[in-house]
N, C-alpha and C positions, 0 to 999 in steps of 0.2 A: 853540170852546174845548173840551180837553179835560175830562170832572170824573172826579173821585177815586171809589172804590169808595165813604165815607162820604157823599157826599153832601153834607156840607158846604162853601157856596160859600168859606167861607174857604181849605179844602184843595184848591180846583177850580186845574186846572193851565192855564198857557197855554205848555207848551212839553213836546214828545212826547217827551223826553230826559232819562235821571235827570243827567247833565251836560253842561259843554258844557267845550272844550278851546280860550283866549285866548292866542295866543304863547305855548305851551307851559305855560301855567297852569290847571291844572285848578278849573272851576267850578261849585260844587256847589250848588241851594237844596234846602230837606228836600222842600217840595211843588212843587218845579221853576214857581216861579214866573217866567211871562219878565220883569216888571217887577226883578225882584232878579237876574235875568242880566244884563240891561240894565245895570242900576247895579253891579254890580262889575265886568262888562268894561270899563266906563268908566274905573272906577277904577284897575284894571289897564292899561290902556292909557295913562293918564295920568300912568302913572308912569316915569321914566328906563328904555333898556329893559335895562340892569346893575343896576337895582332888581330888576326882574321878574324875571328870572333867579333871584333866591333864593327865589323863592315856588313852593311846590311845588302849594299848594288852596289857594282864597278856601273858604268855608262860609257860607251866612245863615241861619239858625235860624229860619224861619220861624214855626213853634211859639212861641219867645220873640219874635218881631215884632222883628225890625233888631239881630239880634244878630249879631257877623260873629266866625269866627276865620280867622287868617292861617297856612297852615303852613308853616314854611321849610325851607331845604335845611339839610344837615348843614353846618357850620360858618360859619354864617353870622354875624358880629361881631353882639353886642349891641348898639351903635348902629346900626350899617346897619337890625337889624331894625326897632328903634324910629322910626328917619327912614322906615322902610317903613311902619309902621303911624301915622307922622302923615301922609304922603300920601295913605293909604287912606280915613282919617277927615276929612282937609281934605274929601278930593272927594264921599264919603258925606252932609257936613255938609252940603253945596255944594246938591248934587243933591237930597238926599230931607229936607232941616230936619232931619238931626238922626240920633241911632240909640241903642239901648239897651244897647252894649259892642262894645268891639273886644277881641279874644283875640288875640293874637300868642305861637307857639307855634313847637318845635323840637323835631320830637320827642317825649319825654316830659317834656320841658322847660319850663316856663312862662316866657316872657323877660320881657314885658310885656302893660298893659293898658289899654285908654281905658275910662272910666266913661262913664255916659248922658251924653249932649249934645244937648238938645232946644232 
C-alpha cells in the first residue's frame, strides 16, 4: 500500500494514480483510494453505455467521506442527467449502504442533487 506524505492512515493510498480513465470517463478520488475506484467504475459501467457517454469525471471527496460529483458534457438534457445521477446513486446505495450526496453538474451549471441516503 501506498501512504500519503501526512501520514494519516485515512489519507494512505491504495492506487499509484491521481486517476484512472473507464470507457472514456475520467475517475478521480481526492486520496486515490482503490476502494472508491472500484465502486464508481462499477457504477460507470453499469450504466447504459449512451448514459456514459455524457459523463465527462465521476469525483468522490474522500475528505467529505462518499460524497460523489458527476460532470457532464456540454449539452446534455436535464433529464438524461438526472436518470444519470439515479443510476449512479441506485448502484452506490447497492454497493457501499449508502453515501453522503451526489453532485450532478455541467459545467458551471448545477442540474441536480441526491441528499444522504444511508
Amino acid at each position: 500500500m501506498i501512504k500519503s506524505a501526512t501520514g494519516n492512515p485515512d489519507k494512505w493510498s491504495g492506487c499509484p494514480f491521481p486517476l484512472i480513465v473507464v470507457d472514456g470517463v475520467i475517475i478521480v478520488s481526492r486520496y486515490n483510494r482503490i476502494d472508491e475506484y472500484r465502486l464508481m467504475s462499477q457504477a460507470v459501467m453499469e450504466m447504459p453505455k449512451l448514459a456514459r457517454r455524457w459523463i465527462v469525471e465521476v469525483f468522490c471527496d474522500t475528505k467529505a467521506s462518499a460524497v460523489y460529483s458527476l460532470e457532464m458534457r456540454e449539452g446534455v438534457p436535464v433529464d438524461v442527467a438526472q436518470k444519470i445521477g439515479n443510476l449512479f446513486a441506485a448502484t452506490v446505495a447497492r454497493e457501499d449502504h449508502g453515501y453522503n450526496g451526489i453532485y450532478v453538474n455541467c459545467g458551471r451549471d448545477h442540474i441536480c442533487d441526491f441528499p444522504a441516503d444511508w
